[in-house]
N, C-alpha and C positions, 0 to 999 in steps of 0.2 A: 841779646846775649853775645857778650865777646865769646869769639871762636877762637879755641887751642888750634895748633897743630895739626894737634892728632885728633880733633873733631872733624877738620877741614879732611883731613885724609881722609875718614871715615864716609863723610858725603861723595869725596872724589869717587870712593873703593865702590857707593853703593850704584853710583852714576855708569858704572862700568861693567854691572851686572848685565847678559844680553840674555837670560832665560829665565823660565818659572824655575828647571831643575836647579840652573846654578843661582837664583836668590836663594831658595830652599836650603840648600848644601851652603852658603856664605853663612846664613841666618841661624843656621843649624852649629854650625863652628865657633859662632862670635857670638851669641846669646843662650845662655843657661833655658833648657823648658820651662823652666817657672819665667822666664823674663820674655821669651817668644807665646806665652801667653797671656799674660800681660796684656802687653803691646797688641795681636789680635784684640784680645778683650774691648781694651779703649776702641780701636777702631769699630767692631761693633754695636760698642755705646755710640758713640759718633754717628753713626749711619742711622742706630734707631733716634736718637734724639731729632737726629736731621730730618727723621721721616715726621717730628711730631708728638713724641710716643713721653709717656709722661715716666715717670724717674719710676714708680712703683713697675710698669709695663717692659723699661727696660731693665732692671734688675731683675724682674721674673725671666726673660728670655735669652739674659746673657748671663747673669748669677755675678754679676758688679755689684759690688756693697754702695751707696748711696753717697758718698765721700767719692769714691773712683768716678761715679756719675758726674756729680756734680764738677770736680774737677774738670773733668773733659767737656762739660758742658760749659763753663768757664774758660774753654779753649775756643769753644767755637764762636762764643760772644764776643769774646775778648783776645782772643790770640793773634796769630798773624796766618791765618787763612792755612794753613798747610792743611787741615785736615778737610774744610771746605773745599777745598781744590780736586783732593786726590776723592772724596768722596761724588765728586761731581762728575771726575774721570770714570771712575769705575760705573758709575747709572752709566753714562752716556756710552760704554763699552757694553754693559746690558741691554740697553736698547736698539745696540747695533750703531750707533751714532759715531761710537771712540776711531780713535786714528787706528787703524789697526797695523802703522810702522810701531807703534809705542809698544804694543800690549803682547806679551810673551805668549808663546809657545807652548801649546796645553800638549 
């Protein structure tokens, strides 16, 4: 995907976040609730599918219609690893494993 601009700025602006308050408070200003839940939603399509969990198992536990599924599961096959990655950070933060210079401030 060619990168505008104002995409680039957008990654610069998220790179620059140092806390859970202040992603929260960014996330909260620059995305509508309907669109910050969303975005959660895929990710926990994402983490159940990565766990395994068949498209009926994740639609009943995150309430994703089977299109939103399948899409994102069409990410993880086929995409470019972003959701791989971050879903691998965050296990590896659950099990005590993660960097803990990375991982914000509960």
């Amino acid at each position: 995907m060619q990168r505008s601009k104002e995409v680039q700025t957008l990654y610069q602006a998220i790179l620059k976040i140092s806390s859970e308050d202040e992603c929260s408070r960014f996330l909260e200003d620059i995305c509508t609730i309907k669109e910050l839940k969303e975005i959660s939603q895929r990710l926990a399509v994402a983490m159940a599918l990565s766990d395994g969990k068949n498209y009926a198992a994740v639609s009943a536990e995150t309430g994703a219609s089977t299109a939103t599924i399948s899409r994102v599961n069409r990410c993880l096959m086929y995409g470019s690893g972003g959701y791989r990655d971050i879903i691998q950070r965050l296990r590896e933060e659950e099990n005590g494993n993660g960097d803990q210079q990375q991982s914000f401030e509960k």
